[in-house]
N, C-alpha and C positions, 0 to 999 in steps of 0.2 A: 806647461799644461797642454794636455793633447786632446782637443776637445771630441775626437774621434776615438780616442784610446779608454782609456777608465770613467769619464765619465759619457760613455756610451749607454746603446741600446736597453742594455743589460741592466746596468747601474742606473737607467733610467726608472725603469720599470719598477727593481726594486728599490727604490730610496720614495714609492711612492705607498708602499708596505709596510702596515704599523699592525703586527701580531701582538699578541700578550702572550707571552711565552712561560711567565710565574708559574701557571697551575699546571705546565708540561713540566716544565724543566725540575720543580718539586713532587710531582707525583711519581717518575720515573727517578728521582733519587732516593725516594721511601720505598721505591718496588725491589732497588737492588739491594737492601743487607734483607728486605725479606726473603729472597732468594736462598739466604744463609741459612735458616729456617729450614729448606731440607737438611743440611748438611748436621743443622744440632739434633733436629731428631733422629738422624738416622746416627748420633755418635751413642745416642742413647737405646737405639735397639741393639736387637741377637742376630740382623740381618744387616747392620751400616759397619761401621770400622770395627774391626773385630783382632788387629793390632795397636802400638803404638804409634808405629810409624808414620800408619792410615790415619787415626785420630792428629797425629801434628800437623800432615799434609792438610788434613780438610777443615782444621782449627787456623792455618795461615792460611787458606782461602776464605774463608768467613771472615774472620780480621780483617782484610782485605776491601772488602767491602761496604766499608766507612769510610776510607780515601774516596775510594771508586763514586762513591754517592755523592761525596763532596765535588768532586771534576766533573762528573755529571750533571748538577745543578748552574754550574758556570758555561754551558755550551749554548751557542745561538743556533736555535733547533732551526728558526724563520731562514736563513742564510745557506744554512748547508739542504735545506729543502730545495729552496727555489733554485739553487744550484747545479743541482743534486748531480744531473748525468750532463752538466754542461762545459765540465773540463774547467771552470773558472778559477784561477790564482787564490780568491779571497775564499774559499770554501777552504774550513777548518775538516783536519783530518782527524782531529780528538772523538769525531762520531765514528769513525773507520775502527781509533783504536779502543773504542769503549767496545764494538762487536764484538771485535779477537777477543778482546777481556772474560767477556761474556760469554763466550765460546767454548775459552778454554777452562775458564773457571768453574763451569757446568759438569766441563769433559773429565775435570780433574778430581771433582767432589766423586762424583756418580765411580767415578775409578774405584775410590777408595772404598767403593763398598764390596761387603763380603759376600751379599748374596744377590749375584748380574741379574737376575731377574726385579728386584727393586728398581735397578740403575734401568731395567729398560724402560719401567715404567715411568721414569725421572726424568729420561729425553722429553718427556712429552712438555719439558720447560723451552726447551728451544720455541717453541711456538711462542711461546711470550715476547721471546728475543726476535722472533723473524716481522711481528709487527712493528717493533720500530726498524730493523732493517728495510723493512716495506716503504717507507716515508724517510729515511734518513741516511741510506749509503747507495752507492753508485752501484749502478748496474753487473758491472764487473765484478765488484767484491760482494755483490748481492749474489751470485753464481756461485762463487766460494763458498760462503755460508752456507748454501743448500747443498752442493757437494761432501762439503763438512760432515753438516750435521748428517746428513744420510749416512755417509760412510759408518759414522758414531754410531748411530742406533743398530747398523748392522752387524756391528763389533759385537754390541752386547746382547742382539740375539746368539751369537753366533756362541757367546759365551755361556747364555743362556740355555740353551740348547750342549753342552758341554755337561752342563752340572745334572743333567739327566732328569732335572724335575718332570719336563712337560716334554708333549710330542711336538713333531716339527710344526705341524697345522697351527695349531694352538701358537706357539712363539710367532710364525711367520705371521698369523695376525693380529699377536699385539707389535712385530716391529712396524708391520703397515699401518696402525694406526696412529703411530708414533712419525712417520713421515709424509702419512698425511695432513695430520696437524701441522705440521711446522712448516713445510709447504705449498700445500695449497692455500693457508692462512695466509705465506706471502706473496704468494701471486695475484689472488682474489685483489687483496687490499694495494700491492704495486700496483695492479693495473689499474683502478680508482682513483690511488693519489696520481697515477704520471696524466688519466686525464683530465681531471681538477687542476693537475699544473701548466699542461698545456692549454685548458681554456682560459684561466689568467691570466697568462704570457701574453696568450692572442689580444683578451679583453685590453688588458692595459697598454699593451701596444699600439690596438687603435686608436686610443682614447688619446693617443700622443701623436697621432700623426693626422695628416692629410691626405684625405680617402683619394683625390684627384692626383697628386703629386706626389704623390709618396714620401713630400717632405714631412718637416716637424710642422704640428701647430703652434699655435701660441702659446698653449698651454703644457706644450712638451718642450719648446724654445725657452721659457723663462725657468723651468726646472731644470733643463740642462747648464744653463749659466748657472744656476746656484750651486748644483752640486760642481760643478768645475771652480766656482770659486770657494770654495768650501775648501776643496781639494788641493788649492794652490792660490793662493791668494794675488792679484797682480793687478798688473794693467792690462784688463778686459777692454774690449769697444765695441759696440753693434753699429752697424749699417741697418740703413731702414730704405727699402726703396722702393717706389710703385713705375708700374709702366704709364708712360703716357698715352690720354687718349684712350684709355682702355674701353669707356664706351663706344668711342667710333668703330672698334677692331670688332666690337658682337655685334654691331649694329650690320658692321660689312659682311661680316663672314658670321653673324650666329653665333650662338653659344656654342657648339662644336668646334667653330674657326677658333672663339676664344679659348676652349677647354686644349686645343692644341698651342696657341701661343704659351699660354702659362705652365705646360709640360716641358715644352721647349725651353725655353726659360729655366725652369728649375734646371734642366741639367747643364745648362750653361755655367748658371752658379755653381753645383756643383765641381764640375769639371774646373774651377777659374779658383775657388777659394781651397779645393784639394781636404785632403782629410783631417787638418788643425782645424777646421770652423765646424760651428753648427748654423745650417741653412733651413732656415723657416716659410710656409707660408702660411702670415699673419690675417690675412682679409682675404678680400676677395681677386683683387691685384696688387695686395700690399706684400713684399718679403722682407725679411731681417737675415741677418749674418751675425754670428758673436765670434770674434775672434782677437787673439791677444795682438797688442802692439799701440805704438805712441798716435797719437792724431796726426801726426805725419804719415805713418806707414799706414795709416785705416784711411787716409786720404787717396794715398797711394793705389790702394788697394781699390776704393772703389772708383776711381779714374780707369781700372782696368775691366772692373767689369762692366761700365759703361759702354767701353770702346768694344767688348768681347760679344755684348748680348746684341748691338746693330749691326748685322750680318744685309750685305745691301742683295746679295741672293735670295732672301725670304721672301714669299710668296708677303705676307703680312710682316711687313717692316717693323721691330719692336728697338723704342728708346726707353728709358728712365730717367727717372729725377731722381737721387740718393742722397738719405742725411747722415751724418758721421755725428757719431759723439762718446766719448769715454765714460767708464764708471767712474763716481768722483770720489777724487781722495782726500786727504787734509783737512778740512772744514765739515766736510759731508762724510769723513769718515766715519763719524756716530751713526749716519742711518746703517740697518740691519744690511746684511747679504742681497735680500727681496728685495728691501727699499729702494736701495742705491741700482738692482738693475732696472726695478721700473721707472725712476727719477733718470737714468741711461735712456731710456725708451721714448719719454717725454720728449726728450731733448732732441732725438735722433728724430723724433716725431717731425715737431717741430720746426728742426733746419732739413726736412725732407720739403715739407710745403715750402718754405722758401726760396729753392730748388725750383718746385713747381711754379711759384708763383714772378721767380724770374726769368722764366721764357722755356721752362722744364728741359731734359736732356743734360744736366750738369750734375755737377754736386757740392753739396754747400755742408761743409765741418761746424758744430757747436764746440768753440772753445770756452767756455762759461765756467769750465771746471780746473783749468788749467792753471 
């Protein structure tokens, strides 16, 4: 488990996202066989299929349209939103191909009709379609859609204006009103959803981090161990460490001298524990580390950052005390995911004042679990 990899930033943010997706995910599987609904009234006029042919082509896209409703009602609309233009592996494509479906299914009915002037008026269903591309497909293939569909409605002025009913004026604005619906509908409402999703990114972002350090909170540090152990179940450890002394170092140098120790600092950890840990800070000179390996190697581990963060060139000299201790297994396997890393935390608590309370600058392991 890569505590930098999948259960990141990303995957932080959303596993803290609980949508109800039921009355999306079933209202837009009731909208597509109503779609079909053009297709039978126009097999029933003097102006829809006016062959055989036409009638089976737009009888198997209606058919159609009960699968399609069924696959639609099974998509996680919350996942490929929050995703949406962020290139992520776990964002399902089944929204990309319910579009095209849509698309062509529209382009294929409206074909079959016999008098183009109906079908232009029948583009004006794209617009229903470009709202959920508004909120549900990527950038890129949102561009396609509008090229698409444009081209489409142009076809069938184009056809329309063939069959000699009406003058050019007259066509050319029903085809612009047909590509203004379906486009400006999606742009208006893309650029609402992308900034509603950019202020949530940001919101929840903060809400996990630390404004000063830019590390994780507490509250962003104990979600990221869940969801990594979720994810892969093992032998997790946190480090818990405070600097010593920390009120002499504001006392000498202010809170500014101290607001620069504890930036320093973080990037020592970071830099020492590399991109498998997640680096917190927990208090006000309290940090945590979660990262995999036995009480040997998390011993290991923080013997180095002890020796790595006392740099004897610092203007303001920084030691720690560190406590080590594993999530527990065997016995303590019953507690939940949460329990066992905050019962972890205790512990690491714990054998950190120990640390402190034997002469600080060491570090002291809780085997307790072992």
């Amino acid at each position: 488990m890569n505590f930098g990899g999948d259960a990141g930033p990303r995957s932080l943010i959303r596993n803290q996202i609980e949508v109800s997706e039921t009355r999306m995910r079933y209202g837009i599987a009731v909208l597509v066989p109503v779609f079909a609904l053009v297709g039978v009234c126009a097999a029933f006029s003097d102006e829809g299929q006016n062959n055989a042919f036409r009638r089976i082509v737009a009888v198997l896209v209606i058919v159609s349209t009960l699968p399609a409703a069924y696959l639609v009602s099974r998509i996680r609309f919350g996942i490929i939103w929050w995703n949406r233009d962020m290139g992520h592996h776990s964002v399902p494509r089944a929204s990309t191909y319910f579009v095209l479906y849509a698309d062509l299914g529209v382009t294929v009915v409206l074909a079959t009709f016999a008098n183009h002037e109906l079908a232009l008026y029948g583009t004006a269903l794209f617009a229903v379609i470009s709202v959920y591309v508004a909120h549900f497909v990527r950038w890129a293939e949102t561009v396609v859609h509008m090229v698409f569909t444009s081209c489409v409605i142009a076809v069938f002025a184009v056809l329309t204006w063939r069959q000699g009913y009406h003058d050019i004026a007259g066509i050319l604005a029903r085809a612009a009103t047909s590509v203004i619906a379906v486009n400006a509908t999606l742009v208006l409402l893309r650029s609402f959803s992308a900034g509603m999703l950019t202020s949530y990114r940001t919101q929840f972002a903060n809400a996990n981090r630390d404004p000063l350090t830019g590390l994780l909170n507490r509250r962003g540090f104990e979600l990221w161990m869940q969801i990594a152990e979720e994810r892969g179940p093992g032998r997790s450890g946190v480090l818990l460490l405070d600097i010593d002394n920390f009120k002499a170092v504001n006392d000498g140098s202010g809170h500014d001298g101290g607001d620069t120790v504890l930036r320093l600092l973080s990037r020592r950890l970071e830099r020492v524990v590399g991109v498998d840990a997640a680096v917190a800070r927990t208090g006000g000179d309290e940090f945590a580390i979660a990262v995999r390996g036995d009480i040997a190697g998390l011993t290991r581990l923080a013997e180095a950052i002890r020796g790595e963060v006392a740099v004897r060139s610092d203007d303001v000299p920084i030691t720690v005390s560190i406590g080590v201790a594993q999530l527990a297994s065997g016995a303590h396997g019953k507690l939940t995911g949460q329990e066992q890393i905050k019962e972890a935390l205790s512990r690491a608590d714990k054998a950190m004042y120990e640390a402190k309370s034997d002469g600080r600058n060491r570090v002291v392991a809780d085997v307790s679990a072992q």
